[in-house]
C-alpha positions as CSV (number, residue, x, y, z in Angstrom):
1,X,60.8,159.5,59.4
2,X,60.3,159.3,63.7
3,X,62.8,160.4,65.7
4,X,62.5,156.8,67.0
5,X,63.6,155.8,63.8
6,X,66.0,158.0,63.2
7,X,67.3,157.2,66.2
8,X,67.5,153.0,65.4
9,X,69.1,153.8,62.3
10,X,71.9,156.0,63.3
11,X,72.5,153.2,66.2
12,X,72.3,150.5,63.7
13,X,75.2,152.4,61.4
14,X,77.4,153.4,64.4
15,X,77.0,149.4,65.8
16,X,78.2,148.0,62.1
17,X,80.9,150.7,61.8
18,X,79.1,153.2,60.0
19,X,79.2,156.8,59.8
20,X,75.2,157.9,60.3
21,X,74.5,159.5,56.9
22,X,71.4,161.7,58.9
23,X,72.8,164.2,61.9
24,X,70.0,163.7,64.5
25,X,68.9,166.8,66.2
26,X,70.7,167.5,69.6
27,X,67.7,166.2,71.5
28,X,68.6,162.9,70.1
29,X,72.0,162.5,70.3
30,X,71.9,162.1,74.1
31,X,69.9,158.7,73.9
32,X,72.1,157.4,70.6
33,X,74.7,157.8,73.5
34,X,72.7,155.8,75.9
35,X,72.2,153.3,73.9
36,X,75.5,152.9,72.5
37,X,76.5,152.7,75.9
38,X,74.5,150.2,77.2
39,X,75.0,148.0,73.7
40,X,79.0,148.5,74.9
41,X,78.0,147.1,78.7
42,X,76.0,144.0,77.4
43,X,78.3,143.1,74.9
44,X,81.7,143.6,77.4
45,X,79.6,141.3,80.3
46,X,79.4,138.6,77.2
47,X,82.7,138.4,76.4
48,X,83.4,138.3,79.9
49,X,81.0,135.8,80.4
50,X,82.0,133.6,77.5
51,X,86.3,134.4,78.3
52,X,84.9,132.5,81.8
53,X,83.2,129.6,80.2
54,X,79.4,130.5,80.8
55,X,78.8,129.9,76.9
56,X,74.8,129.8,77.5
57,X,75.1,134.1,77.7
58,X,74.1,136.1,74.4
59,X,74.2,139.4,72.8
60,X,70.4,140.9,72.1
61,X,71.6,142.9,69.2
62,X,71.6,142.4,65.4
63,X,74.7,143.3,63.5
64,X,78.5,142.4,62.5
65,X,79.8,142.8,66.1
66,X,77.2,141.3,67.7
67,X,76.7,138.5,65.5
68,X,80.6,137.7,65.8
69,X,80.5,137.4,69.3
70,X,77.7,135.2,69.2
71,X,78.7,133.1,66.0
72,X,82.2,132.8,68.5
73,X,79.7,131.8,71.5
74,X,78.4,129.0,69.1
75,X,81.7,128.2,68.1
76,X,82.7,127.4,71.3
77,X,79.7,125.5,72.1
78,X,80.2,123.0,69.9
79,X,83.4,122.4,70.6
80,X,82.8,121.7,73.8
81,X,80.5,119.0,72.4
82,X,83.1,117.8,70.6
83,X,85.5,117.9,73.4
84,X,83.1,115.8,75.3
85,X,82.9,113.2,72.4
86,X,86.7,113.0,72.4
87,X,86.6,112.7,76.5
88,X,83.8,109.6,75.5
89,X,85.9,107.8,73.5
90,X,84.6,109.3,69.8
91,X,88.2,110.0,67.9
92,X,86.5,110.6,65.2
93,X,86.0,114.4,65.9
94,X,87.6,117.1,64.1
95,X,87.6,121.4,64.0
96,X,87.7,123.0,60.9
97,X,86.6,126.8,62.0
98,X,89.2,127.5,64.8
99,X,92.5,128.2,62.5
100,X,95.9,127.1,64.4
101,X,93.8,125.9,67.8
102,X,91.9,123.7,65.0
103,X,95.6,122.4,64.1
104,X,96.2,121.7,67.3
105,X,93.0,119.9,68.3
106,X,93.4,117.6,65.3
107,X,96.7,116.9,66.1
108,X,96.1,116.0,70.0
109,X,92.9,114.0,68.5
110,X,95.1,111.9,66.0
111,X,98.0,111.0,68.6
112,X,95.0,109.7,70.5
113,X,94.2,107.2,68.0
114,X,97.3,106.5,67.4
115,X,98.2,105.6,71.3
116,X,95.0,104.0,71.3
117,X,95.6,101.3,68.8
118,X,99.2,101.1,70.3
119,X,97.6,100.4,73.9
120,X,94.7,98.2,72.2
121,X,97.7,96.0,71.2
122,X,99.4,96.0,74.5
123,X,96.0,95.0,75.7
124,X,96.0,92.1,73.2
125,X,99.4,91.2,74.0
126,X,98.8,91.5,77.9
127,X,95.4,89.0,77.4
128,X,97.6,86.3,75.6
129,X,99.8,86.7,78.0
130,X,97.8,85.9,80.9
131,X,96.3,83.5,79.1
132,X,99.4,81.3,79.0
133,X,100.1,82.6,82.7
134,X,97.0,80.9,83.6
135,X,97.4,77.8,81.7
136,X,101.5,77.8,83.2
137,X,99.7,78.6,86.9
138,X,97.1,75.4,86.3
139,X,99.5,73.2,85.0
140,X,102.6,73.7,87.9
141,X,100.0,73.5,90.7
142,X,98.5,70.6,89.4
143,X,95.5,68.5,91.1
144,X,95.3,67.2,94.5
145,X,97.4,64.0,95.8
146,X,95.5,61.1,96.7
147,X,95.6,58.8,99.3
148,X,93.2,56.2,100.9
149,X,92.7,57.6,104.3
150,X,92.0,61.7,102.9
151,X,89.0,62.9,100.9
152,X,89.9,66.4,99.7
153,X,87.7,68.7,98.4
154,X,89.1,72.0,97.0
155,X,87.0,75.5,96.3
156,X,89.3,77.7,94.1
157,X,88.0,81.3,92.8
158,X,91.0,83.5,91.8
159,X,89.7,86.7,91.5
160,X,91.7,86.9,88.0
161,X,93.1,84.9,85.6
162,X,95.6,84.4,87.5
163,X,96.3,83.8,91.5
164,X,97.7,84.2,94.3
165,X,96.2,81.7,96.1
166,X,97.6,78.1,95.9
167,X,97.3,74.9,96.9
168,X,100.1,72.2,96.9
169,X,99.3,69.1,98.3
170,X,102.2,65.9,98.3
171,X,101.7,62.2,99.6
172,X,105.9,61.2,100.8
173,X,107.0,58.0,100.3
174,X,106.2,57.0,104.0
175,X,102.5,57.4,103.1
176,X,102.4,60.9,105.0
177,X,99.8,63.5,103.2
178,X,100.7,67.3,103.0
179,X,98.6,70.2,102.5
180,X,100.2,73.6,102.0
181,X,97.4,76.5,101.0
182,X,99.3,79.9,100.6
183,X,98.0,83.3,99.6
184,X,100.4,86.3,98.1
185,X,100.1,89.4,99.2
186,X,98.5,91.5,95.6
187,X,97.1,89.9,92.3
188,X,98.2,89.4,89.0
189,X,101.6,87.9,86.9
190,X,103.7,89.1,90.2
191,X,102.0,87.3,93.0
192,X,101.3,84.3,90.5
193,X,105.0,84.0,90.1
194,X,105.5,83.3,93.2
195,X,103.1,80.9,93.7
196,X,105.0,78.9,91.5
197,X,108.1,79.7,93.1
198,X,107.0,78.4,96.2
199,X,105.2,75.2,94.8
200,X,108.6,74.5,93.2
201,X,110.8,75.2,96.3
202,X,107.7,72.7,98.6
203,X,108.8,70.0,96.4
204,X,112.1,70.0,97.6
205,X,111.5,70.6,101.2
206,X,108.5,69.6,102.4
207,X,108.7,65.8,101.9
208,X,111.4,65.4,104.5
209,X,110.5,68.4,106.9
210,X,107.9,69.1,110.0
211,X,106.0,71.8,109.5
212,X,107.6,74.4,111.2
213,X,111.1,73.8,109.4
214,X,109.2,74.1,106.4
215,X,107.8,77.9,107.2
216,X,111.2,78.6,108.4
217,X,113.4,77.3,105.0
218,X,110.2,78.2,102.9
219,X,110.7,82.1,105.0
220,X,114.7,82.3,104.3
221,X,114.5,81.6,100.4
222,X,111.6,84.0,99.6
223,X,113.2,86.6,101.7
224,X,116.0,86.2,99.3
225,X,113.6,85.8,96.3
226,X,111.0,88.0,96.0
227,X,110.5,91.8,95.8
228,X,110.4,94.2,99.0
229,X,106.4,95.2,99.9
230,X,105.4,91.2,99.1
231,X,105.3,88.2,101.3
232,X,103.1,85.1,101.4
233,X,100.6,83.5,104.2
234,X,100.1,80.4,104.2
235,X,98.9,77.3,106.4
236,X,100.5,73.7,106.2
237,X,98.7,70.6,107.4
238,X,100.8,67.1,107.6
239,X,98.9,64.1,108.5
240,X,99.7,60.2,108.8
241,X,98.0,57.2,108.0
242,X,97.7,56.8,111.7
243,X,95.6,60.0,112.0
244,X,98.8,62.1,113.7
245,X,98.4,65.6,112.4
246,X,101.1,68.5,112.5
247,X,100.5,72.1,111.5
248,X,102.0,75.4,111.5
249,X,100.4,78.4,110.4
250,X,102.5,81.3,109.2
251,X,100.3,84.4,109.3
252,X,97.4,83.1,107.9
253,X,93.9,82.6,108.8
254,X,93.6,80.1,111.8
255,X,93.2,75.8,110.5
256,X,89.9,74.7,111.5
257,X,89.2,70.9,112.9
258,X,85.6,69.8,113.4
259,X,85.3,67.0,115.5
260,X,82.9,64.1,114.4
261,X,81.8,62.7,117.5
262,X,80.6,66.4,118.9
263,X,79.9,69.8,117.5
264,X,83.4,71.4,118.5
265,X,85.4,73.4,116.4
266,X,89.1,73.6,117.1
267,X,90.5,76.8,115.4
268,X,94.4,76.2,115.1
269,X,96.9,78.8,114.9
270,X,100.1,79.2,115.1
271,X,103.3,81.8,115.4
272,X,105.5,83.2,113.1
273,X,105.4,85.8,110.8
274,X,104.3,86.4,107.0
275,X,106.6,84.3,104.7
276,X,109.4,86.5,103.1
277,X,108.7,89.3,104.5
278,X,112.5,89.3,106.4
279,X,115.1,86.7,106.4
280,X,115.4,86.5,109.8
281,X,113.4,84.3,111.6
282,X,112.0,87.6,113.9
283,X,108.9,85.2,115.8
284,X,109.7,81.4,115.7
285,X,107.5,78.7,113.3
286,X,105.5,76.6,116.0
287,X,103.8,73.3,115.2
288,X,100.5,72.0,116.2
289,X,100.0,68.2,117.1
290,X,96.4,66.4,117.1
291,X,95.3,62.9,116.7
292,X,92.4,62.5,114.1
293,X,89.4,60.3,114.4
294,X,87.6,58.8,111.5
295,X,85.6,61.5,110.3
296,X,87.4,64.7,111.7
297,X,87.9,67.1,109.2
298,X,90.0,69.7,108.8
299,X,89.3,73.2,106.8
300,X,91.9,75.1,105.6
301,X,91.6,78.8,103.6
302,X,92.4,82.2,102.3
303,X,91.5,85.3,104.3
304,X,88.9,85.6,100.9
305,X,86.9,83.6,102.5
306,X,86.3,85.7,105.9
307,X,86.1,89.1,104.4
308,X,83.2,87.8,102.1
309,X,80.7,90.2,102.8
310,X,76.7,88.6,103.0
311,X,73.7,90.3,102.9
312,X,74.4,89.8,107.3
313,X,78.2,91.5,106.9
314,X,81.1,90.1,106.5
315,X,81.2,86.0,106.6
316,X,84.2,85.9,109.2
317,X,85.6,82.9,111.1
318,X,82.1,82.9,112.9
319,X,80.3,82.7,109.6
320,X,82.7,79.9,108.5
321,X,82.3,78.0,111.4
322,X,78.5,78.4,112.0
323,X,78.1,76.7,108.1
324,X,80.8,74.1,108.6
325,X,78.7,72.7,112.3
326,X,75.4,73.1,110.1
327,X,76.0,70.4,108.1
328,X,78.0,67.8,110.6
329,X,75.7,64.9,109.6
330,X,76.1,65.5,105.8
331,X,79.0,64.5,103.7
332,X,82.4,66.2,103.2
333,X,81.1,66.9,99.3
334,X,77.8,68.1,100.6
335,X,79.7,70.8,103.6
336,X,82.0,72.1,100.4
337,X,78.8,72.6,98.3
338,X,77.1,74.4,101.1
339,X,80.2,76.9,101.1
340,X,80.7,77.1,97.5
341,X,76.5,78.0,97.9
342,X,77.4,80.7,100.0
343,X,79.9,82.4,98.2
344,X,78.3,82.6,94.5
345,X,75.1,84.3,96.5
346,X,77.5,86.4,98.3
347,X,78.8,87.5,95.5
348,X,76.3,88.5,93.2
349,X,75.4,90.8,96.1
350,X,78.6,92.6,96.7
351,X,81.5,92.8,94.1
352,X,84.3,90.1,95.4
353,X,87.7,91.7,96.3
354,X,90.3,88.9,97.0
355,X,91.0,85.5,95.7
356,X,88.7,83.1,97.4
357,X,90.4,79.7,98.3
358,X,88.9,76.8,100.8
359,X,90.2,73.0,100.8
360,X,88.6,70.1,103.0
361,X,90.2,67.5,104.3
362,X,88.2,64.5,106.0
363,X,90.5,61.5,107.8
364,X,88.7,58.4,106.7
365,X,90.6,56.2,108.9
366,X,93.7,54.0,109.1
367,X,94.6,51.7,106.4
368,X,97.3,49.5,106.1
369,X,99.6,50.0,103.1
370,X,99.4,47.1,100.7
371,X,102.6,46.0,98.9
């Protein structure tokens, strides 16, 4: 036998925990040191390696030390894969070659399908429920009033199921035609709540109010109502048969009037602050009075429709008023089309954020009420 044999063979006892059964001359012994030493270094560094995650390290050595660290290395590998499966959604995954960390593992993996099918039937529960939301939203808003001397055209895209956006709109005894549009601050059941709160509260008050007394008793009994953080703009637009208009606008984007004999656009605003947001009355309702002429119209929506962002930016009252003077000489339904136009190609470029609300109003003229 060659010393270099010798040599591998005593190394390959001492490694498996063997007693060599040759005694190598004295010459030799120094290298079986050497080498036992350096096996000790590269197989320390991969445990080290391996205790700090870098599981792609490996011992270059044959036998039952070596081949435990590295069958612990592949261990550990896979379940790493198998972590990741578990982190993907696969709860299917179980360890079987880890002892009580194998326990454990299972364990975490089975209260995970467990909670799963519990939130799957939240989920289930939470659908139906805005469902019937919805449905309960639709039905208490109901559809526009109609008179003979409005055309109304409404655009409504809740950005959910349900909104909070809303329009109410009433025609009073005395033949006077109301339009209240109102946006919640936030999404969801909450904000659609109150929508409904405040339809149901406009029934009662606006008939028999001018707009500003109508912010300000609409301001007290939502500060009472509704929880701190949320508060409601909104814009309310009374007109009479005559053509008389009266707004108020309580923090919401500015009423816009387009003129039919020329291309002017008169943006109403108005004071006051956001609905509910404190009882007292901190900057007072104002109203607005103008005289319509056959053919004026009058556009009224949610700030959704300002922050819609084109392939030019953001739409913004420019934007809004630029397509509304565009198509003067067309009809009310044509001018609604045209916006409704620009917001589906708006948004299948960029993702839409808010609820997206715009009615039209044209004045077509006095009429005399027949008995």
């Amino acid at each position: 036998m060659s010393d270099q044999e010798a040599l591998n063979r005593a190394f390959s006892e001492l490694i498996n925990g063997r007693v060599p059964e040759e005694k190598l001359p004295t010459e030799l012994l120094q290298k079986l040191l050497e080498q036992i030493a350096h096996f000790n270094a590269e197989l320390a560094q991969t445990i080290t390696n391996i205790s700090n995650g870098q599981l792609d390290a490996s011992v270059n050595y044959k036998g039952n030390l070596a081949g435990s660290v590295n069958a612990l290395q592949a261990s550990l590998k896979h379940l790493v894969w198998q972590t990741s499966a578990v982190a993907n959604g696969d709860l299917s995954q179980k360890v079987a070659f880890m002892g009580e960390f194998s326990n454990s593992f299972n364990r975490m993996v089975e209260n995970l399908r467990k909670n799963q099918k519990i939130i799957e039937s939240k989920n289930r529960e939470l659908e139906k429920d805005l469902a019937l939301a919805e449905e309960i939203q639709k039905t208490m808003l109901g559809e526009l009033a109609k008179v003979d001397f409005i055309d109304a055209r409404l655009i409504y895209r809740p950005l959910h199921k349900v909104s909070g956006d809303f329009v109410f709109t009433h025609c009073s005894a005395d033949r006077h035609y109301s339009a209240f549009l109102g946006d919640v601050s936030g999404h969801g059941i909450a904000a659609a709540l109150i929508t409904i709160m405040t339809k149901t509260a406009l029934e009662t008050i606006l008939p028999n109010n001018p707009p500003d007394q109508v912010m300000r008793l609409l301001n007290s009994m939502l500060a009472r109502s509704i929880p701190d953080g949320m508060y409601l703009t909104g814009a309310l637009v009374k007109i009479s048969p005559d053509g008389k208009m009266l707004t108020s606008n309580a923090a919401h984007p500015v009423i816009m009037l387009q003129r039919i004999d020329c291309n002017e656009v008169v943006k109403i605003s108005g004071t006051g602050l956001a609905l509910g947001m404190f009882a007292e009355e901190i900057e007072n309702y104002s109203s607005n009075n103008q005289q319509l002429s056959c053919g004026d119209r009058i556009f009224v929506f949610s700030d959704g429709l300002q922050e819609l962002k084109t392939n030019k930016g953001f739409l913004g009252i420019e934007g809004i008023q630029d397509i509304i003077c565009s198509s003067r000489q067309n009809s009310l339904s044509e001018t609604v089309q045209l916006l409704d136009s620009t917001i589906k190609k708006a948004a299948e470029i960029n993702a839409v954020s808010d609820d997206l609300t715009v009615l039209a109003l044209e004045y077509t003229g006095k009429h005399k009420h027949s008995d």
